[in-house]
C-alpha positions in Angstrom: 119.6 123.4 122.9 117.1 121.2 124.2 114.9 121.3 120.8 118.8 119.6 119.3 119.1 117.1 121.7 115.5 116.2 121.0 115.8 115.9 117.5 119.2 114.3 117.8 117.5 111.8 120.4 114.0 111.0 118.1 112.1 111.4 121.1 108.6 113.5 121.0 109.3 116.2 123.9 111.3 117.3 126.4 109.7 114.9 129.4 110.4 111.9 127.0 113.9 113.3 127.0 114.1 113.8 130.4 112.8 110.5 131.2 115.3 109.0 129.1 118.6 110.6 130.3 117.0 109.3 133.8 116.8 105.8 132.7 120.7 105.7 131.0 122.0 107.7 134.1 120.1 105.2 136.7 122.2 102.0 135.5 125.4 103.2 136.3 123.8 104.7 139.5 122.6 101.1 140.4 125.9 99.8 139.7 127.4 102.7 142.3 124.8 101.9 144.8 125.8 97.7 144.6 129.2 97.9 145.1 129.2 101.2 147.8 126.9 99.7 149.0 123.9 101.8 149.8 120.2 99.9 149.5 118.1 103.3 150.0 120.4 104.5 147.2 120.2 101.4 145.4 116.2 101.5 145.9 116.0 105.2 144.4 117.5 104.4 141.2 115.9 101.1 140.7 112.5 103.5 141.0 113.9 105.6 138.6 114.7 103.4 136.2 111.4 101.4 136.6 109.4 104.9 136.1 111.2 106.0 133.2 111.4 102.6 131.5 107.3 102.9 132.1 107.2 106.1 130.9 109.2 105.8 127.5 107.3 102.6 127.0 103.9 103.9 127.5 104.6 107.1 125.1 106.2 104.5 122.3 109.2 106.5 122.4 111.5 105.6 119.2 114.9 105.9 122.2 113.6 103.1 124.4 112.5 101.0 120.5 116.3 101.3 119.0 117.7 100.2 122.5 117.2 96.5 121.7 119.5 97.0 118.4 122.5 98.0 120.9 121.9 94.8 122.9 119.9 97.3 125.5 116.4 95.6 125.1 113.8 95.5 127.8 115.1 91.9 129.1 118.3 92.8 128.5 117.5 96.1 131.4 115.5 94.2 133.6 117.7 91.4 134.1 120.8 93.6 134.5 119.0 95.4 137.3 118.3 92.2 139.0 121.9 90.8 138.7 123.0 94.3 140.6 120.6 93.4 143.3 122.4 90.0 143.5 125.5 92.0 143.9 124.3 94.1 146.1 123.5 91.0 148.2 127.2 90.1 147.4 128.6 93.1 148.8 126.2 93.4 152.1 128.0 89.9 153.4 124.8 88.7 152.5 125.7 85.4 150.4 125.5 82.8 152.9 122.0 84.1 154.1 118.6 82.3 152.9 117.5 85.1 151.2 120.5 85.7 148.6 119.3 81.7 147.2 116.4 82.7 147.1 116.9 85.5 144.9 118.8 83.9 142.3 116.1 80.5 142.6 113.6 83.2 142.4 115.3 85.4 139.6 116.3 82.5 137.5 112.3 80.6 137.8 111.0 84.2 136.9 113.1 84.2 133.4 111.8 80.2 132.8 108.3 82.2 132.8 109.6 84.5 130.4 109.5 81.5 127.1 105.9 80.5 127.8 104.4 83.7 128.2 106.2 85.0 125.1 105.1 81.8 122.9 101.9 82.2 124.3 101.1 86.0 123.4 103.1 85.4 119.8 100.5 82.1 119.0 97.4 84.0 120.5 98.6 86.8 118.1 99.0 84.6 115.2 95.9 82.7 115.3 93.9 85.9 115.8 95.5 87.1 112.6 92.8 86.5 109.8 93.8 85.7 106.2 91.2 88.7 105.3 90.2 91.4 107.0 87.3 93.4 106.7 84.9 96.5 107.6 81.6 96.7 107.1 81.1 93.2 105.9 78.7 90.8 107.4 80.4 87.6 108.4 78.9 87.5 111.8 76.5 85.6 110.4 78.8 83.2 108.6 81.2 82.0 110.7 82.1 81.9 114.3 84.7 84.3 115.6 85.3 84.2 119.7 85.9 87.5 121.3 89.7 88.7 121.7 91.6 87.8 125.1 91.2 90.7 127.5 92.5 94.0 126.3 95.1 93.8 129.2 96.9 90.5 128.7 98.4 90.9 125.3 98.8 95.3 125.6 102.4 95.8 125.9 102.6 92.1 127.3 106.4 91.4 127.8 106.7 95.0 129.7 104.2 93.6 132.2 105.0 90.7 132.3 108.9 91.8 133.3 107.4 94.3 135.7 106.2 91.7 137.3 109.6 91.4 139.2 109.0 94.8 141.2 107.3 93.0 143.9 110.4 90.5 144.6 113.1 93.7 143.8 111.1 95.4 146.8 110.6 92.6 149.1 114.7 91.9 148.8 115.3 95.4 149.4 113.3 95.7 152.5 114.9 92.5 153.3 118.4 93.3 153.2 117.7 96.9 155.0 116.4 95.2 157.9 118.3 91.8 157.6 115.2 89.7 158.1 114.2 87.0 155.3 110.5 87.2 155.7 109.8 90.2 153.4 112.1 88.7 151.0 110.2 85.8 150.6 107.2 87.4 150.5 107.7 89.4 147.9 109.8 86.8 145.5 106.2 84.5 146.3 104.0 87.2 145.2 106.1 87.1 141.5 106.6 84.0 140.7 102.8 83.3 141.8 101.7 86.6 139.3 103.9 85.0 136.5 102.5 81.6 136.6 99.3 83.4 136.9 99.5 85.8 134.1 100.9 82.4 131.9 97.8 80.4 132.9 95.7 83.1 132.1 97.0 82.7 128.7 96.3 79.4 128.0 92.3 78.8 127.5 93.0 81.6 124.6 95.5 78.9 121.9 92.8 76.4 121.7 89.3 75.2 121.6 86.6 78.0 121.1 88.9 80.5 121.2 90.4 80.1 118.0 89.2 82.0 115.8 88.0 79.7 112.0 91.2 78.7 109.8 91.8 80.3 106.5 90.1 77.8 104.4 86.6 78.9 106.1 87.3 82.8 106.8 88.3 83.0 103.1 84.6 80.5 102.2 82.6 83.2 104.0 84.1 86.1 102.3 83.3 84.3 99.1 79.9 83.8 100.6 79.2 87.5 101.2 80.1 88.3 97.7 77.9 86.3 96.3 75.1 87.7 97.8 76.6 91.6 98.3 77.5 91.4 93.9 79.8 94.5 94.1 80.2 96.3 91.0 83.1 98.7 91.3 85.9 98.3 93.1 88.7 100.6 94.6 91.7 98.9 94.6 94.6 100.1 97.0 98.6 98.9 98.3 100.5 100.8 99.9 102.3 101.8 103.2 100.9 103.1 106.5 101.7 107.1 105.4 100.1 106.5 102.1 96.8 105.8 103.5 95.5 109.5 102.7 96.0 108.5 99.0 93.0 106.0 99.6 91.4 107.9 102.2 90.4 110.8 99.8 88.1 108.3 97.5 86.4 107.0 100.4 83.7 109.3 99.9 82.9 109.4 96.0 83.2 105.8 96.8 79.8 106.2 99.2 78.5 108.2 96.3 78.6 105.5 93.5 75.6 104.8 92.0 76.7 101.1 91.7 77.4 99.0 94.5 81.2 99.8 95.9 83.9 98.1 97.3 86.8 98.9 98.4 90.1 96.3 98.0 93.2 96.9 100.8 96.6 95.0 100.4 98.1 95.8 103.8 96.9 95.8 107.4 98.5 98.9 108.3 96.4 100.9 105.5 93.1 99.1 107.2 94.4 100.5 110.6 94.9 104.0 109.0 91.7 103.6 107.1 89.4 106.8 107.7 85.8 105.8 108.7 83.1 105.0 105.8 80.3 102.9 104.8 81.7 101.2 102.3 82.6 97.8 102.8 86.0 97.1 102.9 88.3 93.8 102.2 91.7 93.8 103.2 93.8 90.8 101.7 97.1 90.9 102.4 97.7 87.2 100.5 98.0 87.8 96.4 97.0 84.2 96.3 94.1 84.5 98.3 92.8 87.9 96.2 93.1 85.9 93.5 90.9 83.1 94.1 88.4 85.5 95.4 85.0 85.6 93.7 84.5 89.2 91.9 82.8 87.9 89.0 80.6 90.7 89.7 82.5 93.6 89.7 83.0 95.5 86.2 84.9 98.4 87.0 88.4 98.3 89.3 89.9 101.8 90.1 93.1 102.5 90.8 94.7 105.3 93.1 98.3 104.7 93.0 101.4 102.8 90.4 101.7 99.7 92.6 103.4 96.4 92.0 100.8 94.8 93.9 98.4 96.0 91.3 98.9 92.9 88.9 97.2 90.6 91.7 93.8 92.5 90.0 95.0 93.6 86.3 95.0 90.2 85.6 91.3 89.7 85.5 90.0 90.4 82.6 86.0 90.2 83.1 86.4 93.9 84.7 87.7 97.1 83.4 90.4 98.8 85.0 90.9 102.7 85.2 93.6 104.6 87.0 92.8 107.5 89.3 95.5 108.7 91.0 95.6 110.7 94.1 95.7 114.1 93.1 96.1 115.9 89.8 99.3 117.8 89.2 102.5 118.9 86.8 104.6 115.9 88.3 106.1 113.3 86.2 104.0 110.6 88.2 101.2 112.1 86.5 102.1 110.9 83.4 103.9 107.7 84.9 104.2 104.9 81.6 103.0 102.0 83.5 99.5 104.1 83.4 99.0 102.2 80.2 98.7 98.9 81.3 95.2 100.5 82.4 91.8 100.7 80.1 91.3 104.0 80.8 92.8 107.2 83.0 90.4 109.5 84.4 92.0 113.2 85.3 90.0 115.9 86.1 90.2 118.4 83.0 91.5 119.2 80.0 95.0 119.5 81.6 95.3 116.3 82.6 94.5 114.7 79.0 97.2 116.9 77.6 100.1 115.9 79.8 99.7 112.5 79.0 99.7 113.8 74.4 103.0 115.6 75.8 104.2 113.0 77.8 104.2 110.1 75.0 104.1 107.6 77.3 101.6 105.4 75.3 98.2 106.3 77.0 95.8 106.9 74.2 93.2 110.3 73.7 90.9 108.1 73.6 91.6 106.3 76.1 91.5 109.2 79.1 88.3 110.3 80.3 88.0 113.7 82.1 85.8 113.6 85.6 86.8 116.3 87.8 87.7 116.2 91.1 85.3 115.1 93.6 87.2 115.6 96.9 87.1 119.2 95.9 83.3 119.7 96.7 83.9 121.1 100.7 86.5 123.9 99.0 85.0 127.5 99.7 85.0 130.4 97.6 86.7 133.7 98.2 85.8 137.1 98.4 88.2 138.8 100.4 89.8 139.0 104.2 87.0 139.9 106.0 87.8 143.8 107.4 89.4 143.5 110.6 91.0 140.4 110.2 94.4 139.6 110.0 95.0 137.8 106.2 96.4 134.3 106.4 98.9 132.5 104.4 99.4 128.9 104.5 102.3 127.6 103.4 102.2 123.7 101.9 105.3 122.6 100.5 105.6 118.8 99.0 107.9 116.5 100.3 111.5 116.0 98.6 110.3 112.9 96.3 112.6 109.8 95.7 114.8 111.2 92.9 116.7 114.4 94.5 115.7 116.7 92.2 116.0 120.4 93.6 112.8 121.2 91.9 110.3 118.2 93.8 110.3 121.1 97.3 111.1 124.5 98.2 111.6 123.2 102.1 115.6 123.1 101.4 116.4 126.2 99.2 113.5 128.5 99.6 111.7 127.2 102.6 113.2 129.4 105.3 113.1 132.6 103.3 109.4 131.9 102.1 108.6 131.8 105.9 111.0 134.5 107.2 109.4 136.8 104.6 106.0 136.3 105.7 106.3 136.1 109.3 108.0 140.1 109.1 105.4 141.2 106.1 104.6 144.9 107.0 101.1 145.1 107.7 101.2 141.6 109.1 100.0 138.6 107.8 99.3 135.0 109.6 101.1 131.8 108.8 99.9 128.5 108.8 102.5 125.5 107.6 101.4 122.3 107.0 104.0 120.2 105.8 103.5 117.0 103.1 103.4 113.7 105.6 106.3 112.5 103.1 108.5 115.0 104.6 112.1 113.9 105.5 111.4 110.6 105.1 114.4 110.1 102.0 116.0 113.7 102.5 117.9 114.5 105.3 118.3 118.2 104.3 114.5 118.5 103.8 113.8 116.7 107.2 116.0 119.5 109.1 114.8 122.7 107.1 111.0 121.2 108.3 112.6 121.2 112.1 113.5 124.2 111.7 110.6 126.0 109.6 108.5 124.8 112.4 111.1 126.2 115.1 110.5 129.9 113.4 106.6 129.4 113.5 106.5 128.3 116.9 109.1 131.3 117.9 106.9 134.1 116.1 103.9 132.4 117.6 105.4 132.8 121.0 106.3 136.3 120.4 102.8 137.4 118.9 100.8 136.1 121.9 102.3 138.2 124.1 102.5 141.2 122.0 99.8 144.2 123.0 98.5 144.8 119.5 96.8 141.5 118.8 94.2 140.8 121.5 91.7 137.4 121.7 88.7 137.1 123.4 89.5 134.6 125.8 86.3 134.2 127.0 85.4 132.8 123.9 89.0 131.1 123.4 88.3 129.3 126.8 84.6 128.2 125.6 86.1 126.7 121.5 88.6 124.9 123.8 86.4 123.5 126.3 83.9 122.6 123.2 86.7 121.3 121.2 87.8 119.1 124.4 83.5 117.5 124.7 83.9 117.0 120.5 86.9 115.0 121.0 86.0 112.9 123.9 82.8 112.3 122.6 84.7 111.1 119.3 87.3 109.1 121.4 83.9 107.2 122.9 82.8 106.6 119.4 85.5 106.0 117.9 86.8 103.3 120.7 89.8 104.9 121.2 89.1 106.1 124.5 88.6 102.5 125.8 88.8 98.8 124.8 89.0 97.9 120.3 89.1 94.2 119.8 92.2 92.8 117.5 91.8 92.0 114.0 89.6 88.9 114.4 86.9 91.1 116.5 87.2 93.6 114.6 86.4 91.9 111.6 83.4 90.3 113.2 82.0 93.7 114.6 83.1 96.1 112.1 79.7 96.8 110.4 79.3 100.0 110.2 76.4 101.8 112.7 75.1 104.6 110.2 73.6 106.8 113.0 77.5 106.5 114.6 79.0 107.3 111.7 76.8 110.0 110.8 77.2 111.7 114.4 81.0 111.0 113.4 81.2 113.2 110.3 78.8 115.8 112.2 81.1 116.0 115.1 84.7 116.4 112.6 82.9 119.4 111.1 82.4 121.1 114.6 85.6 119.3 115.6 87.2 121.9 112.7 85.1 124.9 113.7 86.1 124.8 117.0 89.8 124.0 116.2 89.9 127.9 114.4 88.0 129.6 117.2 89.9 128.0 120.1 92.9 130.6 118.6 93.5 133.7 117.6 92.9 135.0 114.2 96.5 136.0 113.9 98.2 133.0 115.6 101.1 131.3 113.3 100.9 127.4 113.8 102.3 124.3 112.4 99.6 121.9 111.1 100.7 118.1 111.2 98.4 114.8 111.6 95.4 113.9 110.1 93.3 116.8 111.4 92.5 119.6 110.7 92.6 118.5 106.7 94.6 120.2 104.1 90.9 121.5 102.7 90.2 122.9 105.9 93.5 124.7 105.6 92.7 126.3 102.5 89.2 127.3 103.7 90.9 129.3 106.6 93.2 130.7 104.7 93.2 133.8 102.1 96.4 132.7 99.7 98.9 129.4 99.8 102.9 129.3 98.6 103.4 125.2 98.1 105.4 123.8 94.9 104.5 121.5 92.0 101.8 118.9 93.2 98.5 118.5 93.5 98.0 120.9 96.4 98.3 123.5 93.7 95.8 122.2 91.7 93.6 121.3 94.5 93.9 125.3 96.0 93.0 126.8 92.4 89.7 125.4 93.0 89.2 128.0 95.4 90.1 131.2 93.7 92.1 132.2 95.9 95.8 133.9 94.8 98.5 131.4 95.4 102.1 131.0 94.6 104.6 128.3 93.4 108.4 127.8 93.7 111.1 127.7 91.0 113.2 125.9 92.9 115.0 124.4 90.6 115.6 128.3 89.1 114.0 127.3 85.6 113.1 131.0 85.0 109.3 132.4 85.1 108.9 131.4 81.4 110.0 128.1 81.5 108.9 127.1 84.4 105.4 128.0 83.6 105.6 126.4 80.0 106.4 123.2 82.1 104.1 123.5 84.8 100.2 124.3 83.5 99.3 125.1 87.3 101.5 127.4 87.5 100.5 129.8 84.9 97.5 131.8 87.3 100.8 132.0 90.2 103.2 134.5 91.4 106.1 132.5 90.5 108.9 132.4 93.6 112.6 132.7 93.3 114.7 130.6 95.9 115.3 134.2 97.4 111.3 134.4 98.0 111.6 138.0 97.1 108.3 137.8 95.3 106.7 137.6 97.9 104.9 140.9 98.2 102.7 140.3 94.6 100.8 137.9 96.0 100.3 139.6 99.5 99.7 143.0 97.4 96.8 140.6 95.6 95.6 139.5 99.1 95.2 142.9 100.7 93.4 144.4 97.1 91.9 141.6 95.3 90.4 144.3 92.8 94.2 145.1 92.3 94.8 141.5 91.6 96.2 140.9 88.3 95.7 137.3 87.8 92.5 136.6 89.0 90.6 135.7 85.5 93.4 133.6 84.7 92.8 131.7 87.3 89.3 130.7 86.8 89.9 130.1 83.3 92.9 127.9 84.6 90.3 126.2 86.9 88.0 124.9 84.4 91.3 123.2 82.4 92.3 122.1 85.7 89.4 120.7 87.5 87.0 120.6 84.5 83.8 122.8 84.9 81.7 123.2 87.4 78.9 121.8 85.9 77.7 118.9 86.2 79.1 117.6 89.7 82.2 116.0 89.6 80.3 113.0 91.1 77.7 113.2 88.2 81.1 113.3 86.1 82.4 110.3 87.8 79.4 108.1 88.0 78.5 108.5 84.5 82.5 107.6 83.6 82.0 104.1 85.9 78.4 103.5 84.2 80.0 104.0 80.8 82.8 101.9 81.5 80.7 99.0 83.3 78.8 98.8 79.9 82.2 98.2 77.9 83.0 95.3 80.2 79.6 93.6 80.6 79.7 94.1 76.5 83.2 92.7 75.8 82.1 89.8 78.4 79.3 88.9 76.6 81.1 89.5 73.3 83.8 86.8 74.5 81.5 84.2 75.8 80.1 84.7 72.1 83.0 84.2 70.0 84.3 81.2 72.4 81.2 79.6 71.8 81.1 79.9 68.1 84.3 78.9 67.6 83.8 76.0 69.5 87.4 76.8 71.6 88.5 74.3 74.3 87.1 75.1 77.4 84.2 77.1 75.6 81.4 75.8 77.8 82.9 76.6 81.0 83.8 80.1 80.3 80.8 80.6 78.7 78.9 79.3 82.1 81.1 81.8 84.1 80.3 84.7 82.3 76.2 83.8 81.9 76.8 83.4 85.5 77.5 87.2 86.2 74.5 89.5 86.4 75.1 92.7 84.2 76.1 95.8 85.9 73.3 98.9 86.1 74.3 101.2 84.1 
């Protein structure tokens, strides 16, 4: 029951719940308190409702964020609290004593406060908000960017600022309990003087040397960098904040380029969801502004997802553009037309070259270029459970896509029996289910099978840790958590999030990467991982959400997956390992693998899940296993072969292409000149002007 009213309520756990009932039961309580009237009762429900309002605030909880869209806002709360004082003063026979005027003086003087503080936190805001962002770009150097206001002022401002009004709510309180003025007074002096305070603390930080350069300048040193950093290739990316992972998985092919990299960003959010890397990194959130950038050196722009925003970089022509997608699967977005607006499209194998001759969409053969998979490198082999240990299934369903096709995700159909299945399979199996981040987000249905897949996992995990036949070493347990608790401190430290991070401006100024930070970084996520597995059981069921662990350390933990058309599947086949896919939308084993190529090496699901117990019957005796050649054969189709490196594959793709540019570039400035074409001389000056790309 309380798991519903959680869900019902979009709040994150049962204390957030808790602390919210408080807070909506304390007004009312106030109200009681007023007109009774009682000031130790009205003083315990103001404390509650101060706390909890705290509370929900501090945790971001969604409850206390809708309230302002019910007229309930944090204001709106405060300043009801304080006109039940003033009754409360009412209704004590207080109103012709000194201290009931000043309460309302105070009271009304400490709202005046409210406008200036709120302009000034909005313009500080604003003027620290630069026209381009970046990482790892030098523009220290360049221009003059002043350090951010203190942390403290602009955190969570207007709740602090309103809390400010606890000192005055007291000293009344004590006041009317022991009918003398004096605390009163006191305590309305010490808010109004912390509200002018915190306002004139404000004010050095709108003007002068504060200010962080206007646009015109940031956008002259960013043009300045260019020039003298000459990238070559370019990966492009729009998107919103949950699609970051579809840029985040280039990141490091992009460190591997043998040309110099950059990487394009349309919207903050993506920069603040960014993952960390050494490549440097431009966000510009202005199409106007990205287009009067200077990349006159870059050759090759690649693509990871069918934007709109994409035109803002199509539309140069000195550069050749290739799409890259984010993964590599059967779905229709595979083979999305707008692909040919591109040069070329790279997929990983043969596969993905023959979707696109089914498909008809107007990509030409000879226009797709196969370059594996990159990301795929830290996938592991198989050879078997290891004897002794209980054999793990992870289960990876997609989300529900935009369309409503029954087909997109097993979650509402099949997810339930899929999981029911293997959490009773006879000998006993683990589960592991890591839903797509997508979930829910258009389907109601799928968003409620997810609460209540996890609720199952969570109940069997419950149940197995206290039953007698699966044991843990806890001494060891307690030593991976305690490591696991030093790696994530120490990556808080590093990371910043354990203490101050400037805003955008600062960030932008300081955000060159430290290599021997970073490299700690990425050493410290791989025992971060390690110890994640040890600090649990071998057997235990959990629900994987968030960032970490990754989906490729879920596969590597795990000894077969059940997921549904996307590029999960593809992705898994990588690792040998048996796997299963869904007919959810009850196509029939035939047709659905004549639709699906990366299906054809899977135990194909019903809705019912009753297949289940082929692939487990492959996990417990893979020399029983009856598709395992197919699915190496299907890998190489898939993923392409093993040799050379996907990253030899791609860099030899971008070198390729960055000849076809630089050679159409030249062949333009060429045939303007000859032709003697209005405006020859200054094209022909621009493109002289661009160094050639190493190929």
């Amino acid at each position: 029951m309380i798991s519903t009213a959680i869900r019902v309520a979009r709040v994150g756990s049962a204390a957030e719940l808790a602390a919210a009932a408080l807070m909506m039961l304390g007004f009312p309580a106030l109200m009681l308190a007023a007109l009774v009237p009682s000031v130790p009762a009205f003083a315990a429900a103001a404390a509650v409702t101060y706390a909890a309002d705290h509370y929900l605030h501090r945790k971001g909880s969604y409850l206390v964020n809708r309230l302002s869209k019910v007229r309930a806002g944090l204001s709106i709360r405060f300043l009801i609290r304080e006109l039940l004082l003033i009754l409360l003063l009412a209704r004590l026979s207080l109103a012709d004593n000194l201290i009931y005027y000043g309460a309302v003086a105070c009271f009304i003087a400490f709202y005046g406060l409210q406008a200036p503080h709120g302009a000034l936190v909005t313009l500080i805001r604003n003027r620290r908000r630069m026209p381009v962002a970046t990482r790892n770009v030098d523009l220290k150097s360049r221009i003059r960017i002043p350090d951010a206001p203190p942390r403290f002022l602009l955190i969570r401002s207007a709740e602090k600022m309103l809390h400010l009004d606890l000192a005055a709510v007291a000293g009344i309180l004590v006041a009317a309990e022991m009918e003398s003025s004096v605390p009163g007074f006191i305590g309305i002096g010490v808010t109004l003087f912390l509200g002018c305070l915190y306002v004139l603390a404000l004010m050095p930080y709108v003007r002068g040397g504060k200010i962080p350069p206007n646009a015109e300048k940031v956008l002259a040193a960013v043009d300045d960098w260019l020039r003298e950093y000459k990238p070559e290739t370019v990966l492009y990316f729009s998107g919103s904040k949950d699609s970051a992972y579809q840029v985040n998985m280039w990141l490091e092919t992009m460190e591997q380029l043998d040309s110099k990299p950059l990487v394009i960003l349309r919207e903050r959010v993506i920069l603040a969801n960014l993952a960390p890397t050494t490549v440097p990194v431009v966000c510009v959130p202005g199409g106007v502004h990205l287009m009067n950038m200077d990349l006159t050196t870059v050759r090759v722009a690649v693509y990871a997802a069918n934007v709109g925003k994409n035109i803002h970089l199509l539309r140069v022509p000195t550069m050749k553009h290739v799409f890259i997608g984010h993964g590599d699967s059967d779905k229709l977005a595979s083979v999305n037309p707008f692909s040919k607006v591109y040069d070329e499209v790279w997929t990983a194998g043969r596969a993905g070259r023959d979707r696109y001759a089914i498909a008809d969409v107007g990509v030409r053969d000879d226009d797709i270029v196969e370059v594996g998979r990159p990301q795929l490198a830290p996938i592991q082999g198989w050879q078997g459970v290891p004897e002794g240990r209980v054999p793990t299934v992870l289960y990876a369903p997609t989300w529900e896509g935009w369309d409503g096709n029954p087909g997109n995700t097993s979650l509402v159909l099949a997810g339930e029996n899929i999981v029911k299945k293997l959490l009773k399979a006879d000998p006993p199996v683990r589960v592991l289910y890591k839903p797509h981040p997508f979930t829910g987000t258009v389907s109601k249905e799928a968003g409620a099978a997810h609460q209540r897949i996890t609720a199952l996992v969570e109940k069997a995990a419950a149940e197995r840790a206290a039953d007698p036949r699966f044991t843990v070493d806890g001494a060891a347990q307690a030593r991976a958590k305690a490591e696991l608790a030093r790696i994530e401190a120490r990556l808080a430290e590093l990371s910043g999030t354990g203490g101050d991070r400037g805003d955008e401006a600062e960030a932008t100024r300081d955000g060159v990467v430290d290599l021997k930070r970073h490299e700690e970084v990425a050493r410290l996520r791989v025992e971060w991982n390690d110890a994640y597995w040890r600090s649990a059981g071998t057997f235990e069921h959990r629900v994987v959400t968030g960032a970490e662990p990754r989906l490729y350390d879920c596969f590597n933990v795990s000894d077969a997956m059940v997921s549904d058309i996307s590029s999960v599947v593809s992705d898994f086949i990588a690792s040998g390992k048996p796997y299963a896919v869904t007919d959810s939308a009850e196509l029939g084993v035939e047709e659905f693998k004549r639709q699906n190529t990366a299906v054809r090496a899977a135990t194909i699901l019903s809705n019912s899940a009753a297949e289940l117990g082929e692939l487990l019957a492959a996990v417990r005796d893979p020399a029983a296993d009856p598709l395992a050649e197919d699915r190496k054969e299907l890998k190489e189709y898939l993923l392409g072969p093993d040799e050379p490196t996907s990253i030899e594959q791609f860099n030899t793709a971008v070198a390729d292409l960055a000849l076809k540019a630089e050679t159409r570039n030249l062949g333009q400035e060429s045939r303007a000149a000859a032709a003697g074409t209005p405006g020859a001389d200054e094209l022909s000056d621009a493109l002289s002007a661009q160094p050639p790309t190493t190929a």
